[in-house]
C-alpha positions in Angstrom: 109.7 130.1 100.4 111.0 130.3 97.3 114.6 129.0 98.0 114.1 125.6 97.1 113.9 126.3 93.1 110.4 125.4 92.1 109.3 129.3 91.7 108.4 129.7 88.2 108.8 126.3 87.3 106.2 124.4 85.0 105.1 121.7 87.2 102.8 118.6 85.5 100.4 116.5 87.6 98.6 113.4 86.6 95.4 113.0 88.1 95.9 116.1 89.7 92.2 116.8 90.1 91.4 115.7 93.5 93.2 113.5 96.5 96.5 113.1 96.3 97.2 114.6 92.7 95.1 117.9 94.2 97.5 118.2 97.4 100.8 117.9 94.9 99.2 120.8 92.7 98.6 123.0 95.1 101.6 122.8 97.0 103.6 123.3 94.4 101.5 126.4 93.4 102.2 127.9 97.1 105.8 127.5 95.9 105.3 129.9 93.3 105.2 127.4 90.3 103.2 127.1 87.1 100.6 124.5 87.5 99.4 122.1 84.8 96.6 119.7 85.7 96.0 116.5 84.1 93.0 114.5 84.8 90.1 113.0 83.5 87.7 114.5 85.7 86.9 117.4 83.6 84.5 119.3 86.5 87.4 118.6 89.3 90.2 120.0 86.7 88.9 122.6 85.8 87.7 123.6 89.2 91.1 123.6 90.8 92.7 125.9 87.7 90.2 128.4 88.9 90.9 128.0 91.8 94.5 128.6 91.7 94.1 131.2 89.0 92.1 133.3 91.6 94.9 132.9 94.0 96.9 134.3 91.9 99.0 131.5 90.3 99.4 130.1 87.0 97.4 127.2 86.1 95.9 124.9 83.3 93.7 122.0 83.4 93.7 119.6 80.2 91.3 116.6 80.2 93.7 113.7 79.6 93.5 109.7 79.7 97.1 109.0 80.2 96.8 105.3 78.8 95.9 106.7 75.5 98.8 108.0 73.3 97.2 110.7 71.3 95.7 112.4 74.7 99.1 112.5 75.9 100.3 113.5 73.1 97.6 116.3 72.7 98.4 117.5 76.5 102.2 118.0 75.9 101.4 120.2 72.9 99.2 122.2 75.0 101.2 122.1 78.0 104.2 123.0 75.9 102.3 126.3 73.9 100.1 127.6 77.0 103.2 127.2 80.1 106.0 126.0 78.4 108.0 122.9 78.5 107.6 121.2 81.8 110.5 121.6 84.2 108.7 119.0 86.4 106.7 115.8 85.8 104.6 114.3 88.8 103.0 111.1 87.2 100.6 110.5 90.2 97.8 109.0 88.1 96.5 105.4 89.1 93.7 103.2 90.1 93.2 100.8 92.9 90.3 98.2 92.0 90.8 95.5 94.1 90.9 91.6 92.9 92.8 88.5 93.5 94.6 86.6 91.0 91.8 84.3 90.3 89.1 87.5 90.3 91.7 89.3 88.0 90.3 88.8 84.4 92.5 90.1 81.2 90.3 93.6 80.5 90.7 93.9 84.5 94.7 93.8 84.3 95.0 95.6 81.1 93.1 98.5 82.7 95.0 98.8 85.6 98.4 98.5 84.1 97.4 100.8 81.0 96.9 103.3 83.3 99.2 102.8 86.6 102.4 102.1 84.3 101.4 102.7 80.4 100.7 105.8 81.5 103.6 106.8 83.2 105.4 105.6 80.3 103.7 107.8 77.7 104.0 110.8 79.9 107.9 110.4 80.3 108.1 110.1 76.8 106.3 112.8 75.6 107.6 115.2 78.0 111.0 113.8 78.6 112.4 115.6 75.3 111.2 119.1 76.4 113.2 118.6 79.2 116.2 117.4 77.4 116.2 120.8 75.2 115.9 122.7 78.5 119.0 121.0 80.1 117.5 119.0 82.9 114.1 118.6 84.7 112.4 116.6 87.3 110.2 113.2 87.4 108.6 112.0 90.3 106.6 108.7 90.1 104.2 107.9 92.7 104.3 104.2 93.7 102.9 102.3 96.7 104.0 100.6 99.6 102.1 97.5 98.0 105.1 97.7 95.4 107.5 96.0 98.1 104.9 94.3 101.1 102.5 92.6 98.1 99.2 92.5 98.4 97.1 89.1 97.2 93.6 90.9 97.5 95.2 93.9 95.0 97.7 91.9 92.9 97.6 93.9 89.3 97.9 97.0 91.4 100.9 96.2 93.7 102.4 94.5 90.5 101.4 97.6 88.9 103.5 99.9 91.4 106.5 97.0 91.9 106.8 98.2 87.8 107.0 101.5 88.4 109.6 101.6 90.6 112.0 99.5 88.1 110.6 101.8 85.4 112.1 104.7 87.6 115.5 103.5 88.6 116.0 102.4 84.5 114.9 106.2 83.8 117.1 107.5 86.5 120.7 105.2 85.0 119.5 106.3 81.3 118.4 109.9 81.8 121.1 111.1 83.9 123.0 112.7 81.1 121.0 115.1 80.1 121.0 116.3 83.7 117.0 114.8 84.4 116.0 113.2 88.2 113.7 110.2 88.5 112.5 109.2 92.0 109.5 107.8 93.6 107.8 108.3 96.2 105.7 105.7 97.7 102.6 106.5 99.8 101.5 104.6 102.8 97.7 104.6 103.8 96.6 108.4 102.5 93.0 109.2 103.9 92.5 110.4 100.6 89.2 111.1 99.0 89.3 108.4 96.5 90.2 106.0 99.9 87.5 107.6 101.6 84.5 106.7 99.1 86.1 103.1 98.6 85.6 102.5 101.8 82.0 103.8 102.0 81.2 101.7 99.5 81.9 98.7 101.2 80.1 100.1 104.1 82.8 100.8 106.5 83.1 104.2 108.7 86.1 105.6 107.3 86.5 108.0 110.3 86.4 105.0 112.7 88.8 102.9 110.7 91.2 105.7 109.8 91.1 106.3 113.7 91.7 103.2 114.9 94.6 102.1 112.1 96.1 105.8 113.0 96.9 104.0 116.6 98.7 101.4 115.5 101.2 103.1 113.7 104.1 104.4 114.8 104.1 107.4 113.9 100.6 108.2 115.4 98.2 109.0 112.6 97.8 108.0 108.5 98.7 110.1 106.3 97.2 113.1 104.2 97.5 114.1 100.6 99.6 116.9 101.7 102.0 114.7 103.4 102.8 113.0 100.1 102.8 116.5 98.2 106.0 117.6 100.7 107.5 114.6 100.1 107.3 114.9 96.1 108.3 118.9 96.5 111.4 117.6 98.0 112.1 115.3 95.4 111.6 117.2 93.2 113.3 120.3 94.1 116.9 121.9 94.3 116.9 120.1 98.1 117.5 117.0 96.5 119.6 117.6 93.2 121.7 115.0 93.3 119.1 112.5 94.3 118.2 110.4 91.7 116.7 106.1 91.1 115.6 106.6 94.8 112.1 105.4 96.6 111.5 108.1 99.4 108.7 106.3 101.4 106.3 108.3 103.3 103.9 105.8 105.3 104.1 107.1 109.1 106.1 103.9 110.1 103.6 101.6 108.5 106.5 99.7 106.9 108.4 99.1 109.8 105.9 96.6 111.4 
């Protein structure tokens, strides 16, 4: 299990309280790394360190708003004193409020790029120098397939995600030097939880929808959390060490059509 170089590792997730972020954390933690959890969702956090903690595994949770500079900036320091510098940076926080371009006011755009790009921004460089001293490390940026298809009724979001994929092919040409990786993976439809409430909300049956969209892709079914989580360990992993400024896609097909 441990062959593919994550065991004792320092592994950093954004928003790695629940859906997505949750299913990165604990994989990597079944892979024998050091967990640091970074979220805003204090009760979540806090609740997954324990929970890995009991298993056995080494983990922190630190309340941080990634759009702010002096959170980040407060996180590394406590990343850096309680685990160490991170070996690996997953920057999987984000927000999908939905508007179109005329329904997109400024505090609305500002909001999602502060935190869907800004933040990935401030996280890279706050923990990019750790990994400089260290002689190499890992950043995986989570994107979206709306990065390349577009999306009119979500336009700051896929603009958002189009962003971070040029921010990580310009970190992949710079950082290359000092022996650091930066890919992205780009989900597809996740039935995550965060998708799951969203779609209450409206009053759709998630299970029905989920159901019937799963039949029309290729690949049979939409995805999970932990479907995204393999594709990040691989990424980010000795697998793919001379991988780097690459999208890895994981949508079931969805694409394709």
């Amino acid at each position: 299990m441990n062959g593919i170089g994550v065991a004792g590792k320092t592994v950093l997730v954004t928003g790695g309280a629940q859906g997505i972020g949750r299913a990165i954390a604990e994989r990597f933690a079944a892979y024998g790394a050091r967990i640091a959890i970074a979220d805003v969702n204090e009760e979540a956090g806090a609740a997954l360190a324990r929970t890995l903690a009991e298993a056995g595994r080494e983990a922190l949770f630190v309340r941080c708003d990634v759009s702010r500079l002096d959170e980040v900036r407060g996180l590394a320091s406590e990343v850096r004193a309680k685990l160490g510098p991170a070996d690996v940076l997953v920057n999987n926080a984000g927000i999908f409020p939905r508007a179109d371009l005329m329904g997109t006011d400024e505090a609305f755009w500002e909001r999602i790029m502060g935190i869907n790009l800004k933040g990935a921004y401030l996280m890279c460089q706050a923990f990019v120098p750790g990994m400089i001293e260290r002689g190499g490390g890992s950043i995986v940026n989570i994107g979206s397939t709306h990065a390349r298809s577009g999306d009119p009724a979500a336009m700051a979001y896929a603009v958002s995600k189009g962003a971070v994929v040029t921010l990580t092919r310009n970190l992949a040409k710079g950082l290359a030097k000092h022996g650091i990786r930066v890919n992205c993976v780009q989900p597809g439809w996740v039935a995550s939880e965060g998708e799951t409430s969203r779609l209450r909300a409206t009053g759709t049956d998630p299970d029905k929808l989920f159901a019937e969209a799963s039949a029309r892709l290729p690949m049979g079914r939409i995805q999970t959390g932990e479907d995204i989580a393999d594709g990040v360990l691989f990424m980010a992993s000795g697998l793919s060490s001379q991988v780097t400024g690459q999208v890895l896609t994981v949508d079931g097909g969805l694409s394709l059509r």
